[in-house]
C-alpha positions in Angstrom: 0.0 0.0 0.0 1.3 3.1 -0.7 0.7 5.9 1.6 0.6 10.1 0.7 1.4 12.3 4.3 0.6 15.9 3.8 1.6 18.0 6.6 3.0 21.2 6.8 4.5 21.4 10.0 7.9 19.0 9.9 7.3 18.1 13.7 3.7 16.7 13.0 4.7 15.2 9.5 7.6 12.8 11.1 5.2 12.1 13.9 2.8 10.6 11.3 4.9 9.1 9.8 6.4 6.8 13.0 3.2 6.3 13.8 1.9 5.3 9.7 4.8 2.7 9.9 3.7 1.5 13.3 0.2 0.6 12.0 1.0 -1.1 9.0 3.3 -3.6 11.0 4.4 -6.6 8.7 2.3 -4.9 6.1 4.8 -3.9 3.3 4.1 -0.4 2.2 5.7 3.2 0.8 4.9 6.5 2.9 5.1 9.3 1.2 5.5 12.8 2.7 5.2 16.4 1.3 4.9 19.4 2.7 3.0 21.1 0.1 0.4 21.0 -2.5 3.0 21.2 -5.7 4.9 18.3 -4.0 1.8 16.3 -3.3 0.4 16.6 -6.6 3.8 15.8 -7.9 4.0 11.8 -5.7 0.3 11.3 -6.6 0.9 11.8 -10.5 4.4 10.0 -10.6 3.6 6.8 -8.1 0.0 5.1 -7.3 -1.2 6.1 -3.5 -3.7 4.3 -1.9 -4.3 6.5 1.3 -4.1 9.9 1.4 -3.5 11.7 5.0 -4.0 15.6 4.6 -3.8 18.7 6.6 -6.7 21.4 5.8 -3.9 24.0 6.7 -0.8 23.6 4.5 0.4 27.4 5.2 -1.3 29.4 2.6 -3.0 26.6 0.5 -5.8 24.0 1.8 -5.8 20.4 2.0 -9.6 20.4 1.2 -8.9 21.5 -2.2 -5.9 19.3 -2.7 -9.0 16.3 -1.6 -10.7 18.1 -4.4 -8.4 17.7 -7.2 -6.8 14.2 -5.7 -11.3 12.8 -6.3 -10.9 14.8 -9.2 -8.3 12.7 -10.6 -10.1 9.6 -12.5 -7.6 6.9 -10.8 -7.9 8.7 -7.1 -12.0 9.0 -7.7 -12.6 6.1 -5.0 -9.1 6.8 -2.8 -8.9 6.8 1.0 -8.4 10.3 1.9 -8.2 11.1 5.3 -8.6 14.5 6.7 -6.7 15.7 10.0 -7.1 19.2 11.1 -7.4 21.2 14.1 -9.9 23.3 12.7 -13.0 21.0 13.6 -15.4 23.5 11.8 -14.5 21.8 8.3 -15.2 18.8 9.1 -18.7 18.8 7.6 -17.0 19.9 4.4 -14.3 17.4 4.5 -17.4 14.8 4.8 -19.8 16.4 2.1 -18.1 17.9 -0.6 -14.9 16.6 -0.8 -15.9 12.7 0.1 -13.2 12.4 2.2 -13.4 9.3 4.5 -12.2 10.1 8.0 -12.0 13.3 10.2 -9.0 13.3 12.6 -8.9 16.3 14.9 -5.7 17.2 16.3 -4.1 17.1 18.6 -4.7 13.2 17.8 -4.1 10.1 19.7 -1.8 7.8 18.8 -4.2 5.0 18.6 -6.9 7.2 16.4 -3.8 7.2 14.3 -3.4 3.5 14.4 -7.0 2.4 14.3 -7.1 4.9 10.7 -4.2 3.0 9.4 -5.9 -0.1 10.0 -9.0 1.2 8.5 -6.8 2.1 5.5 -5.3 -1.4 5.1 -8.6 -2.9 5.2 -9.7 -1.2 2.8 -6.6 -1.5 0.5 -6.7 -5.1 0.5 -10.8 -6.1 0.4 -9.7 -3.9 -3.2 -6.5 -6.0 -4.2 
């Protein structure tokens, strides 16, 4: 399975990531991180992610409309794309009109982290 991160804040993105690695266990998989939107697009056009973990805040761009153009994409139309923000008040939005699968609000717990991974790999291989 291969895994997107997009965080902004390098603290929060290698946090992610320990914890991404953690939950896939013997699962074999690639985690992918980027920082921005342009870097992001660039993963997701070059390799084939299967989950997508976004921040709505990415400095002055918006991980809702990077959800937007990632279902937008005809092979990401059905993707896992998780949303994790501290900003609660989009999560409505994340559910509604970006399809987005999972709200995580921050600060997270490890094990929300965890059980969303699993969630992830679930649904990665009833589709394999």
């Amino acid at each position: 399975m291969n895994i997107l991160i997009v965080e902004d804040n390098k603290y929060q993105l290698d946090n992610l990531k320990k914890m991404v690695i953690e939950g896939l266990g013997d699962e074999r998989g690639n985690i992918y991180c980027a920082s921005d939107i342009a870097t992001a697009k660039k993963i997701y056009a070059e390799d084939d992610i299967h989950f997508f973990m976004l921040d709505i805040s990415l400095g002055y761009e918006s991980g809702l409309e990077l959800a937007d153009e990632i279902r937008n994409t005809a092979k990401y139309s059905d993707a896992f794309i998780a949303i994790i923000s501290a900003h609660k008040k989009f999560e409505d939005k994340a559910f509604t009109h970006s399809k987005c699968h999972v709200f995580v609000e921050k600060p997270y717990k490890k094990d929300a982290i965890l059980e969303l991974v699993n969630h992830a790999l679930v649904n990665y291989l009833e589709k394999v």
